[in-house]
C-alpha positions as CSV (number, residue, x, y, z in Angstrom):
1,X,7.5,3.2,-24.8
2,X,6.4,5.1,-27.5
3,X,8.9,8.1,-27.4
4,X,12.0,5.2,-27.0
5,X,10.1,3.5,-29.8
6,X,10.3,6.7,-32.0
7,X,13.9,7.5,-31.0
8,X,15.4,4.2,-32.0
9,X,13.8,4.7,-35.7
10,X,14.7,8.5,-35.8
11,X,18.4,8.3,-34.8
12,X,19.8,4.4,-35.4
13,X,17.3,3.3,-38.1
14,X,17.3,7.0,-39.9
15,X,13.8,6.7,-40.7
16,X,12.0,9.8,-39.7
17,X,8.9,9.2,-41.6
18,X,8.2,5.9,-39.4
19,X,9.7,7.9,-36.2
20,X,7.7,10.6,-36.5
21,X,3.9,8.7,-37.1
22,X,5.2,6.8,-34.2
23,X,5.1,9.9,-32.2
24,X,2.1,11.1,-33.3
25,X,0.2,8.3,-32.5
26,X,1.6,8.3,-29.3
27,X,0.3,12.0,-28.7
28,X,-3.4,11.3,-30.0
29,X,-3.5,7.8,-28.1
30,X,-1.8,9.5,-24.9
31,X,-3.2,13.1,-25.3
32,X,-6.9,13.0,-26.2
33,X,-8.0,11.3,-23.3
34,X,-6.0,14.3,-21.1
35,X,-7.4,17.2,-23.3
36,X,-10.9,15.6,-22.5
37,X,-10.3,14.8,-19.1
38,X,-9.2,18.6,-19.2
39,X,-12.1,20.2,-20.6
40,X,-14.5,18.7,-18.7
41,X,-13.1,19.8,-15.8
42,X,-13.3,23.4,-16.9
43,X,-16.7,22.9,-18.0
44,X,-17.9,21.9,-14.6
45,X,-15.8,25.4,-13.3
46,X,-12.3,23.6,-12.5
47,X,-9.6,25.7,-13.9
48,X,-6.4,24.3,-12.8
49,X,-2.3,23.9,-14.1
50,X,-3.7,21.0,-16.5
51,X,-5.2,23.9,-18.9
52,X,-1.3,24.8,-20.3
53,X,-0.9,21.1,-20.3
54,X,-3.6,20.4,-22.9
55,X,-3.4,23.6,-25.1
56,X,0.4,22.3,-25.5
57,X,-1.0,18.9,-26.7
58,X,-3.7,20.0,-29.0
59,X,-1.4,23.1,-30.8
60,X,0.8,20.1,-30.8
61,X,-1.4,17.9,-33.2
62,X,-2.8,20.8,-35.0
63,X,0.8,22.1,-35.7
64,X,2.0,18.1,-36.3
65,X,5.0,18.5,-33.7
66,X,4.6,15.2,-33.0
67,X,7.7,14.5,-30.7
68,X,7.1,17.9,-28.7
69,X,3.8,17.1,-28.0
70,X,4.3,13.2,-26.8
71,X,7.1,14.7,-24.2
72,X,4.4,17.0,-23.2
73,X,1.6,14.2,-22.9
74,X,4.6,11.6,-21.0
75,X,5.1,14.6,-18.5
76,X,1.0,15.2,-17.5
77,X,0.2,11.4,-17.5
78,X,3.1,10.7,-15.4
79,X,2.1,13.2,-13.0
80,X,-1.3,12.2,-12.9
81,X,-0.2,8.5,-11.9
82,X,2.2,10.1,-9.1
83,X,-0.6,12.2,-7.6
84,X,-3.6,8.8,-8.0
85,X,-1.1,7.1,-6.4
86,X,0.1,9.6,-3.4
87,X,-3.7,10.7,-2.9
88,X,-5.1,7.2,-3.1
89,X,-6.9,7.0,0.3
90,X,-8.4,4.0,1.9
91,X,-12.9,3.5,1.4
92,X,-13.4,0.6,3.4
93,X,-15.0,2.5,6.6
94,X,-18.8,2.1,6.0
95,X,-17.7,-1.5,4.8
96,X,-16.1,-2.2,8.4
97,X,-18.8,-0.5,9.8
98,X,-21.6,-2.7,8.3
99,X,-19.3,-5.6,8.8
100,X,-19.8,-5.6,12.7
101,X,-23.1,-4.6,12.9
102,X,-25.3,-7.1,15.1
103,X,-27.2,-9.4,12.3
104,X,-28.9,-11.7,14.0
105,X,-31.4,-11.7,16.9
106,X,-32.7,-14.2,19.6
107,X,-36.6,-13.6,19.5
108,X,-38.6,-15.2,21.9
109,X,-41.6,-16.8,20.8
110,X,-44.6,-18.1,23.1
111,X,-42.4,-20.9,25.0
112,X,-39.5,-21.3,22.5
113,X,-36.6,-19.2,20.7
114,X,-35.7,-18.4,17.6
115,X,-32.5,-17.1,15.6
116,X,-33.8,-14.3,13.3
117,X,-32.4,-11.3,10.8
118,X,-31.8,-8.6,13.0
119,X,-33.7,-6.9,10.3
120,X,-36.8,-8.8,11.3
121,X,-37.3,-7.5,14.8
122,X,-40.0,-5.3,15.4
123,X,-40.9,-3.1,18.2
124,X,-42.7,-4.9,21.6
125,X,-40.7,-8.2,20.5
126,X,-38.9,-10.2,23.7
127,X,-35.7,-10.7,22.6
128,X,-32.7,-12.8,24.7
129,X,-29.4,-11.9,25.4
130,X,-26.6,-14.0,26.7
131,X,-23.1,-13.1,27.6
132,X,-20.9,-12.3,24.8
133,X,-23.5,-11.3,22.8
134,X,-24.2,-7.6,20.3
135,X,-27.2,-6.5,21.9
136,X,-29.3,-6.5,18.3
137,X,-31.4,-3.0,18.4
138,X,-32.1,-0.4,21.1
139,X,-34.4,-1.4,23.9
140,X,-35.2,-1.8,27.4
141,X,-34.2,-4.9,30.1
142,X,-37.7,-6.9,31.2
143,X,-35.7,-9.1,33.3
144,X,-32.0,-9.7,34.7
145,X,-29.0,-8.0,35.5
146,X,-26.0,-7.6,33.1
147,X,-22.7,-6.1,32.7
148,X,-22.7,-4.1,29.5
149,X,-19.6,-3.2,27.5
150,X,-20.7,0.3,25.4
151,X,-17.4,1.8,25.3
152,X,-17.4,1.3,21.2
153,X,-20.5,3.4,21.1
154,X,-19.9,5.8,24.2
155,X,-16.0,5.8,23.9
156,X,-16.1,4.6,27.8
157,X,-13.8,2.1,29.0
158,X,-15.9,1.3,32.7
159,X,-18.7,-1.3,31.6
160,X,-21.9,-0.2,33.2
161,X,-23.9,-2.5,35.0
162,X,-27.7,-2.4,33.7
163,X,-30.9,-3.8,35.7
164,X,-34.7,-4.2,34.8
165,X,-36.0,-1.4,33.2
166,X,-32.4,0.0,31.9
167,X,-31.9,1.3,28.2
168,X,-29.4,-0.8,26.0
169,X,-28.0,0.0,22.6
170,X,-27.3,-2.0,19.7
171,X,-23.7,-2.7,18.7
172,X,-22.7,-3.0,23.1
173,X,-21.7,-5.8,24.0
174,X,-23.8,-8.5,27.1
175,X,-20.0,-8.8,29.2
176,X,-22.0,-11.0,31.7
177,X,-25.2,-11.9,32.7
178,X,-28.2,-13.4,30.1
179,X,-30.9,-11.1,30.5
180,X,-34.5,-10.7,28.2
181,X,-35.6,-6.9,26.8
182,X,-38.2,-5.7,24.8
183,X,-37.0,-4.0,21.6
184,X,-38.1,0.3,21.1
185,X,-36.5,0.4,18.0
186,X,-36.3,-1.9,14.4
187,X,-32.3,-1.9,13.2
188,X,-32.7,0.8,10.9
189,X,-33.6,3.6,13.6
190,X,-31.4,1.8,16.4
191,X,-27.8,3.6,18.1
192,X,-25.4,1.8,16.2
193,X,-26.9,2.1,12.1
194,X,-26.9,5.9,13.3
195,X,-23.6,5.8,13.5
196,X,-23.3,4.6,10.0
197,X,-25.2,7.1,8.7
198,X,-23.3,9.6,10.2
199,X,-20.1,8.5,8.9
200,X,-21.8,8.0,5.2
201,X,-23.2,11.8,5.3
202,X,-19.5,13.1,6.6
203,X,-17.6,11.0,3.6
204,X,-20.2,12.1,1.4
205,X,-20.4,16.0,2.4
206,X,-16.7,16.4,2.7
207,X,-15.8,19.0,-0.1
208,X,-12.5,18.0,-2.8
209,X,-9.3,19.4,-1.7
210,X,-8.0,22.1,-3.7
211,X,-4.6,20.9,-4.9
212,X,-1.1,22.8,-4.3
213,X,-0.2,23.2,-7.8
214,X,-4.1,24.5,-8.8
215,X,-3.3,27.6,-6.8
216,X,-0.4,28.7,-8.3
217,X,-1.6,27.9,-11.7
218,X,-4.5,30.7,-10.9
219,X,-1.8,33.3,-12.4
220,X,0.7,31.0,-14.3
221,X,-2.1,29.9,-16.6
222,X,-3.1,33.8,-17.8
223,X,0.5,34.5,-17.9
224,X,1.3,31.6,-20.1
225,X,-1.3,32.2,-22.8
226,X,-0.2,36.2,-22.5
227,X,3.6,35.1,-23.4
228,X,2.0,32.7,-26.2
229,X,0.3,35.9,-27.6
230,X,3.2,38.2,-27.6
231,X,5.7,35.6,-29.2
232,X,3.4,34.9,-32.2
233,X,3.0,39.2,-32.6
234,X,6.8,39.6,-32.1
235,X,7.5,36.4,-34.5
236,X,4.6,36.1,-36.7
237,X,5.1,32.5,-36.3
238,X,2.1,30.0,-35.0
239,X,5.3,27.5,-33.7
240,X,6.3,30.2,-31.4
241,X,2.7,29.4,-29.6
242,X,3.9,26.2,-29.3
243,X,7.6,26.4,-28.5
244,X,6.3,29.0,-25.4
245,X,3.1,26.1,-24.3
246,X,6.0,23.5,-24.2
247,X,8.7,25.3,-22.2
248,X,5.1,26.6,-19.9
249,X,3.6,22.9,-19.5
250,X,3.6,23.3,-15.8
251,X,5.7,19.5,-15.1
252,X,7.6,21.5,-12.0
253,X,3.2,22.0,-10.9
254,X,2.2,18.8,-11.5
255,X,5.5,16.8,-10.4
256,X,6.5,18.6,-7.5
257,X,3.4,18.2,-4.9
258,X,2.8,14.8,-5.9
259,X,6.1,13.6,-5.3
260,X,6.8,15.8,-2.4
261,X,3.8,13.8,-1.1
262,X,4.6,10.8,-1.8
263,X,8.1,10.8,-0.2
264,X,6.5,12.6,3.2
265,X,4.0,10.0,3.4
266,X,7.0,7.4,3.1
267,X,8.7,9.4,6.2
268,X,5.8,9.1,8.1
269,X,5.6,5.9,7.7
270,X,8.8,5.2,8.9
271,X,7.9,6.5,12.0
272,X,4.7,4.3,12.5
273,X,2.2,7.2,11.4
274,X,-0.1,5.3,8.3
275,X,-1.4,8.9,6.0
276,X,-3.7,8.2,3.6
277,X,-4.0,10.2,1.2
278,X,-1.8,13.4,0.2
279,X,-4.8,15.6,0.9
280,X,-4.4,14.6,4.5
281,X,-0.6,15.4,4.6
282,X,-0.7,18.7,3.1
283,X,-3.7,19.7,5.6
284,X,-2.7,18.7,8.7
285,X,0.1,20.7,9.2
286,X,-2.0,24.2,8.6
287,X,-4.7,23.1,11.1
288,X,-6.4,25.7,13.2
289,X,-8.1,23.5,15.5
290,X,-7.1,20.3,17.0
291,X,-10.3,18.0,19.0
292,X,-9.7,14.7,21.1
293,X,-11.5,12.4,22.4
294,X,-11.0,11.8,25.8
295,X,-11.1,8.0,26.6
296,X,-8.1,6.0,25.0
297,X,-7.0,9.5,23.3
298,X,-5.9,11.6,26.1
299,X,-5.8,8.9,28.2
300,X,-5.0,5.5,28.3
301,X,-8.6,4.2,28.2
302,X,-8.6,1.8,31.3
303,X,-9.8,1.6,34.7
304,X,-7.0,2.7,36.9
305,X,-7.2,3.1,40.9
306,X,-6.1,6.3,41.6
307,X,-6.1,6.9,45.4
308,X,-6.8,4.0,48.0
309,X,-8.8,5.6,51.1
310,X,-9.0,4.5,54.5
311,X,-11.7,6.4,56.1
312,X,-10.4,8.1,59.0
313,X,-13.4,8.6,61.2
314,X,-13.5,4.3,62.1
315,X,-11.5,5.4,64.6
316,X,-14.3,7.0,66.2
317,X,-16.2,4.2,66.3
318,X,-15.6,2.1,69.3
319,X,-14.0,-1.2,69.1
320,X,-13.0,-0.4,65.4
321,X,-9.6,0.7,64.3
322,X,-8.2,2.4,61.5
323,X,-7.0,0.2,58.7
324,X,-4.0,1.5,56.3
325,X,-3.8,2.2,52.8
326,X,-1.7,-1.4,52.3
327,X,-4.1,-3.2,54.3
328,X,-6.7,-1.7,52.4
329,X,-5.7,-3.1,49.1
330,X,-4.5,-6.2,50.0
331,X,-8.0,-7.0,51.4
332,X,-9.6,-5.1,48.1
333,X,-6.8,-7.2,45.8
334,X,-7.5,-10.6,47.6
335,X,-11.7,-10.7,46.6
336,X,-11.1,-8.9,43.0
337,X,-8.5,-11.7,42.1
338,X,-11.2,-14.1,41.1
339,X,-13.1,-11.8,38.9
340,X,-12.8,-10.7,35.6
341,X,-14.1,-7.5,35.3
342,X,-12.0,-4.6,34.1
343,X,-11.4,-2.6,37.6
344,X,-10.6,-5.5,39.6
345,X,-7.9,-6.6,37.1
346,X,-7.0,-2.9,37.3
347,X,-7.0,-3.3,41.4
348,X,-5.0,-6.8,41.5
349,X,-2.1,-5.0,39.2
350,X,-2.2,-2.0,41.6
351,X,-1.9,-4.4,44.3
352,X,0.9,-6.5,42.8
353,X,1.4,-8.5,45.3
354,X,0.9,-12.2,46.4
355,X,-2.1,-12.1,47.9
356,X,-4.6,-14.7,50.0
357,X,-7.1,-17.0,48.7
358,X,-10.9,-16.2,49.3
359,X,-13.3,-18.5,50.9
360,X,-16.9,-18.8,50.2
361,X,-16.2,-16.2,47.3
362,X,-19.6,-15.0,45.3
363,X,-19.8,-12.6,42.1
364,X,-22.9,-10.5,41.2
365,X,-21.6,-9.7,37.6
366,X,-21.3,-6.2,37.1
367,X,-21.9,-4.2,40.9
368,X,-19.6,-6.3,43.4
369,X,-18.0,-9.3,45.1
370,X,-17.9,-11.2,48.3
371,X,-16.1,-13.5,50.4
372,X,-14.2,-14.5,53.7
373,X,-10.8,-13.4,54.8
374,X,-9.8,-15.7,57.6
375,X,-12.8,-15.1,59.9
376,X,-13.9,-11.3,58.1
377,X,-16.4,-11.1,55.8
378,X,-15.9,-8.3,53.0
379,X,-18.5,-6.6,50.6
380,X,-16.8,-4.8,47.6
381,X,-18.6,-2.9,44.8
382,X,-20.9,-0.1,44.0
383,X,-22.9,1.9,46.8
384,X,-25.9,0.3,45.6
385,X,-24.7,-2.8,45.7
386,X,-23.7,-2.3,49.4
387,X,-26.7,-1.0,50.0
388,X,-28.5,-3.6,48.9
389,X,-26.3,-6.5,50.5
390,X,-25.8,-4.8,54.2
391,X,-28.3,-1.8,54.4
392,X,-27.5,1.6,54.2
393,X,-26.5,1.9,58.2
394,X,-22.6,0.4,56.6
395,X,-22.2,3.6,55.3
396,X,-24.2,6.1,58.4
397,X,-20.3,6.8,59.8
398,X,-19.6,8.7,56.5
399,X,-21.8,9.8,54.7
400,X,-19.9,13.0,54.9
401,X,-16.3,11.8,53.0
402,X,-18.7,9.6,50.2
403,X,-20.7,13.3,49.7
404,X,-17.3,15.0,49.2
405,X,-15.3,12.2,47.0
406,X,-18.6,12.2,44.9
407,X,-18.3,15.5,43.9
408,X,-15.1,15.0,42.3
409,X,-17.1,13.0,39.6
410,X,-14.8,9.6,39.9
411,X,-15.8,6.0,40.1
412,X,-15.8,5.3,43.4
413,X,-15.9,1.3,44.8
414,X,-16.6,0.5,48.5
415,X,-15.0,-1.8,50.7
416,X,-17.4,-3.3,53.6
417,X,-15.8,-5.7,56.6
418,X,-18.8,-7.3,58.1
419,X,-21.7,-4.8,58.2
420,X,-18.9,-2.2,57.8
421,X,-17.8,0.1,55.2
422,X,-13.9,0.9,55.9
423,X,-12.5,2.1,52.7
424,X,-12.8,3.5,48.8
425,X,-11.2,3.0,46.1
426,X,-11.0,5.9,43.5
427,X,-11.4,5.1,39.9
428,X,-10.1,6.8,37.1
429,X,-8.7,6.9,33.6
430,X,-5.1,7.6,33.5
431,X,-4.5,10.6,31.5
432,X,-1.0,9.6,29.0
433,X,1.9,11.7,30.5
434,X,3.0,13.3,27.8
435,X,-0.3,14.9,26.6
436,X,0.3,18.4,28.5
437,X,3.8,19.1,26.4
438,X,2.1,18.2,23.3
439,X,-0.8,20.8,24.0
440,X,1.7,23.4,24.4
441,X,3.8,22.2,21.2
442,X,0.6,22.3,19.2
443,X,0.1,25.9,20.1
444,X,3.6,26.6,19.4
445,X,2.8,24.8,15.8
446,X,-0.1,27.6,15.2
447,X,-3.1,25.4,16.4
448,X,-5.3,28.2,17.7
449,X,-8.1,26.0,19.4
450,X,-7.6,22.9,21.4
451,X,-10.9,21.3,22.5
452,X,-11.4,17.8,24.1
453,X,-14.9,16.4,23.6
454,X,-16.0,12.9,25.6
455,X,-19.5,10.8,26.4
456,X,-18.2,11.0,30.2
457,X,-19.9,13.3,32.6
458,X,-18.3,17.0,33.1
459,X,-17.4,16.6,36.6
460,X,-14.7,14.0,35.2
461,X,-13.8,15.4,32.2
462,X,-13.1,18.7,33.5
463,X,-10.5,16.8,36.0
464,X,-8.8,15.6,32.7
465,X,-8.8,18.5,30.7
466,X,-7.3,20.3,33.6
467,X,-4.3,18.0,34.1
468,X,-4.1,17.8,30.2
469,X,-4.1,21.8,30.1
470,X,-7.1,21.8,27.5
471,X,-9.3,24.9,28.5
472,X,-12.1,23.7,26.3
473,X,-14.3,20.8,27.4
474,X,-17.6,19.3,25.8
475,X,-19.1,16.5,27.6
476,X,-21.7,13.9,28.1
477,X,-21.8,13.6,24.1
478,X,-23.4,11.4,21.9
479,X,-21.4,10.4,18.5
480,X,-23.8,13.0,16.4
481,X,-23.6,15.7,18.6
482,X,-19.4,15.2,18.5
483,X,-19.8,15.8,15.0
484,X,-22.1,18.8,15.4
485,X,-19.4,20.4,17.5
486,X,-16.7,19.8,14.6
487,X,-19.1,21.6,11.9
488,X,-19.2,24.3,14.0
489,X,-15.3,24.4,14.3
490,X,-14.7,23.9,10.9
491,X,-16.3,27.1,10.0
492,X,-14.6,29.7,12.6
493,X,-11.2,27.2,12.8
494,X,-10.9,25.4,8.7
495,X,-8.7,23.1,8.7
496,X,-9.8,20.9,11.9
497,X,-8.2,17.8,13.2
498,X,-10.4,15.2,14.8
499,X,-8.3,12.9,17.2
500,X,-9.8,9.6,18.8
501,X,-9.9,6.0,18.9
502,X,-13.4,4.7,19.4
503,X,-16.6,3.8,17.0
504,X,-17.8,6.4,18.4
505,X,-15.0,9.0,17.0
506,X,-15.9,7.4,13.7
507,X,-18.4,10.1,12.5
508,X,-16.4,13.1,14.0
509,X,-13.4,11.9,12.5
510,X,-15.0,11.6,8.9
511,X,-16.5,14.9,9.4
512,X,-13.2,16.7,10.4
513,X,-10.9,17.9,7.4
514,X,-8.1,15.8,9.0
515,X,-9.4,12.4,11.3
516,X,-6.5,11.2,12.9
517,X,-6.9,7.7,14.8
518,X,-4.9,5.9,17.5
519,X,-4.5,2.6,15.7
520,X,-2.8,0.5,18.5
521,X,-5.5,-0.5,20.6
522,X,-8.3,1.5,19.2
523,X,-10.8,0.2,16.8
524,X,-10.9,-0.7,12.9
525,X,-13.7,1.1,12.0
526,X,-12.1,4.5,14.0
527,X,-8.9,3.6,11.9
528,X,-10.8,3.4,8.3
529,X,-12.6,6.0,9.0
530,X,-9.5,8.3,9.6
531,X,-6.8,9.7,6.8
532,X,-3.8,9.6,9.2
533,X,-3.6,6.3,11.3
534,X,-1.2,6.2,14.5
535,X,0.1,2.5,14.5
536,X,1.9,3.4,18.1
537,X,-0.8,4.6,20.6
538,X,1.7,7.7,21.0
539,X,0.1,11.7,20.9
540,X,3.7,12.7,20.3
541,X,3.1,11.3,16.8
542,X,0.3,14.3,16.6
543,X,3.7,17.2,16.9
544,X,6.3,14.7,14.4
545,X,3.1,14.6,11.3
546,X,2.5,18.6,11.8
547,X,6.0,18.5,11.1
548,X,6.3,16.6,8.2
549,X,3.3,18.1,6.5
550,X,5.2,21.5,7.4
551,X,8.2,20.5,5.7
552,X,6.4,18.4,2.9
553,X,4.7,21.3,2.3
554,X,7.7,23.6,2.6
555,X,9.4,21.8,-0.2
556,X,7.0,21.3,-2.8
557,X,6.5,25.0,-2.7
558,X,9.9,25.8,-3.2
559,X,10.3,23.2,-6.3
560,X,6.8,25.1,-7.8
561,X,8.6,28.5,-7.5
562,X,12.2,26.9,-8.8
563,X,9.8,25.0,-11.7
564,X,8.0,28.5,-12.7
565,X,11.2,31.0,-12.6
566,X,13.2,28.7,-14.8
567,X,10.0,28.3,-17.4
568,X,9.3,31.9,-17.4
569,X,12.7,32.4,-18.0
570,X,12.3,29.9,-21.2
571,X,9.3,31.6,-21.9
572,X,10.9,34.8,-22.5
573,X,13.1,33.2,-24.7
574,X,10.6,30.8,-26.8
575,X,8.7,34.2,-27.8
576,X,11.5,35.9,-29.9
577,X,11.8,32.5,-31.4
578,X,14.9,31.5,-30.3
579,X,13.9,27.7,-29.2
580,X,12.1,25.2,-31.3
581,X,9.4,23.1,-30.0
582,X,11.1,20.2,-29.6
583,X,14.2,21.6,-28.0
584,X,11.8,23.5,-25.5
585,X,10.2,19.9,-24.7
586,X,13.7,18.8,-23.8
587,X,14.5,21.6,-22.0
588,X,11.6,21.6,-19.8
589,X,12.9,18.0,-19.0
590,X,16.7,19.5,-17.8
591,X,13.4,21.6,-15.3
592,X,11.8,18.3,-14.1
593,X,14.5,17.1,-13.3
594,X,15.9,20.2,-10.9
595,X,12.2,20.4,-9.4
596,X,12.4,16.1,-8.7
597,X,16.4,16.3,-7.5
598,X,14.6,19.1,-4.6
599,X,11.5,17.5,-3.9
600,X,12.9,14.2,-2.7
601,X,14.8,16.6,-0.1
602,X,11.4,15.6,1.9
């Protein structure tokens, strides 16, 4: 406004006197605050492409080149508003985080309850939990059964059934069954407010990106105040300092990345990928290591029956015959129809079929089922659970098949008829088909180390990372020692992408240089902790953002290069004199142009 401002007096009111202290107070109001933004930055050892900028707008006031210097001060502040504005990244994490954290606790108290701050709870107090509640802080059942959901601490999507004398954790969730437990730990030293912490030290210890343009300033800076030097000893002029600053200030430096940025981060977004922050976009596509999580990453993060098995040796047994695979899931799919439990929704879809009412149905929550088929009576859950209900002699005809299915480190679920056991389902987590091309295409892209890491137990996640064709596997983690594992692959494989879903991913993907989150069905927190946000649960989006930040990347180079070519070339000229100040400030305008034309190629 106040360069228009200026112009209108200076060329259709013909008063330069006004025109001109409207430019100059344009350039102090506009310029100090960048000189001193400047040199504090150099003070605390930052020397980047801002230094040209601000010699340029203090020779300008010295020198009272009023109008040279404002076009100069439009140019850094402009550039500076692009690049707040591209790099702006989202701070809400540790906000989400605290936001779900249990707050409240039911404390039992001689004969009664009573609603407390979870803050209050010491260690030895009783505490109840009833379905549907966050377990509070990290103790130990006194008394009931439960269901437990801890897949947003463990990354798990199985609920695990826990009995008197099992460990819960604060922040899972009481799926079913009310059950009493003595607290081992106050809030503060509980699972879930060590996940905050974690993600607070990783924000807090990630080191500032060095910016695009800072790099090449590293030469163009020297260069710039050599040329300055040389003009004034071949002209003997002090406005040939200035002319060569002005044509110098490094606009293609500070325009280019930041708008290169900005429209990359705009074609991502067209293709449902949510970046952050520019810092994100220009790292991921140089990254040397690449790290997922395993449940609701590489796979799809639900129970899913893998193989139905009739076991073959009933046929040795006489009187019995050998039931088939159909059979076998019909009868498996009839019982699980009434419960709500994640695998036996995942065994009535299998099934999909209409399927026969149970009589005399009974659910313990969390290790089986039970009920009538005609004039059959079937058991279906755990081994333990069968165990318990009709003896271990149900399973004396195969002990041999359980011992070999076990080995392959799946979830397996029993099916008794009468005192019986005539079948298994196999449970699994369905690994997403696409993940084995995208392995290859990241190794292709010049991503050195792929490694999946996962709280599940090796047998299983070596199945996965086989299928997958990850040869590096790190399991039965806990969310700090996931982050331990990226430190140590950030120093032998800087940059590092951390790719998962869960609360659990949160600290790892804080603590990677890149945290990329599956947005669809994973959690907030994961997704505000992250810089690069999938809104389509899709690993192909992983290859399309490598190869926007290539291209991004790609670009704003090339408008750098094309910006400092055609300002040494002015350079060259400014120092025999041959350009005034102002017409080099307008002339390095014609170059900001050319470098914005190119960089919204992106």
């Amino acid at each position: 406004m106040g360069l228009i401002l200026g112009l209108v007096f200076h060329f259709f009111l013909k008063s330069g006197v006004v025109s001109h202290w409207i430019w100059f107070t344009t350039l102090i109001i506009g310029g100090l605050p960048i000189a001193f933004q400047t040199l504090r930055g150099m003070l605390k050892g930052r020397f980047a492409s801002d230094i040209v900028a601000m010699l340029a707008i203090l020779t300008a006031i010295i020198m009272n080149e009023a109008f040279a210097g404002a076009v100069v001060v439009l140019m850094q502040s402009g550039g500076e508003a692009l690049e707040k504005y591209g790099l702006r990244r989202a701070s809400s994490s540790l906000e989400a985080l605290l936001a779900r954290a249990p707050r409240f606790a039911f404390r039992k108290h001689q004969d009664t309850l009573e609603w407390i701050d979870v803050k209050e709870v010491k260690v030895g107090d009783t505490l109840m939990v009833r379905p549907g509640d966050l377990i509070p802080v990290d103790g130990i059942i006194m008394s009931g059964e439960a269901e437990i959901d801890e897949s947003m601490l463990t990354g798990e999507p199985l609920a695990r059934s826990k009995q008197t004398g099992d460990s819960v954790f604060s922040g899972s969730i009481d799926v079913n069954g009310a059950f009493e437990m003595r607290a081992n730990k106050t809030s503060a030293e509980s699972q879930y407010q060590k996940i905050v912490d974690l993600v607070t030290k990783a924000q807090e210890g990630k080191a500032p990106i060095e910016r695009l343009a800072d790099r090449y300033a590293i030469f163009f800076t020297p260069l710039t105040l050599l040329m300055s030097l040389l003009g004034f000893l071949i002209t003997q002029e002090p406005t040939t300092i200035l002319a060569v600053l002005v044509v110098a200030t490094p606009c293609p430096l500070i325009l280019a990345t930041p708008l290169a940025i900005l429209c990359g981060i705009n074609r991502a977004a067209k293709t449902s990928i949510i970046v952050k922050g520019g810092a994100a976009l220009e790292q991921v596509g140089s990254i040397k290591a690449a790290v997922f999580d395993k449940t609701g990453t590489i796979t799809f993060g639900t129970p899913f029956v893998e193989e139905i098995i009739p076991l073959t040796c009933l046929s040795q047994i006489p009187g019995v015959t050998h039931i088939s695979q159909e059979e076998l899931l019909t009868v498996a799919a009839a019982l699980e129809q009434l419960s709500v439990h994640s695998i036996a929704k995942a065994v009535v879809e299998k099934a999909n079929t209409p399927l026969p009412i149970p009589t005399n149905f009974m659910e313990t929550p969390g290790s089986g089922v039970e009920g009538n088929l005609g004039s059959k009576h079937y058991t279906i859950g755990s081994h333990a659970f069968l165990t318990k209900k009709l003896t271990a002699n149900c399973f004396k005809h195969c002990e041999q098949a359980i011992k070999t299915y076990e080995k392959r480190g799946k979830l397996l679920i029993f099916i008794a008829e009468n005192e019986l056991c005539i079948g298994i389902l196999l449970i699994s987590d369905q690994i997403r088909p696409n993940v084995p091309s995208l392995i290859q295409d990241l190794k292709a892209l010049g991503v050195q180390e792929v490694v999946m890491l996962t709280g599940d137990n090796t047998q299983n996640a070596a199945s996965i990372a086989r299928q997958a064709g990850i040869e590096t596997v790190k399991a039965d983690l806990l969310p700090e020692q996931k982050v331990e594992v990226i430190r140590s692959l950030e120093i032998t494989h800087h940059p590092t992408a951390m790719i998962g879903d869960g609360i659990n991913d949160a600290p790892a993907l804080a603590s990677a240089t890149v945290g990329v989150a599956m947005g669809a069905h994973g959690s907030a927190i994961s997704a505000e902790a992250a810089d690069i946000v999938f809104l389509a649960d899709d690993l192909a989006k992983l290859k399309e953002i490598l190869l926007i930040s290539k291209r991004t990347i790609h670009i704003a180079k090339e408008s750098i290069l094309i910006g400092i070519g055609l300002s040494f070339a002015l350079m060259c000229i400014a120092a025999f004199g041959l350009i005034e100040p102002a017409i080099g400030a307008l002339l390095q305008e014609v170059i900001d142009v050319a470098v914005i034309l190119n960089a919204l190629r992106v």
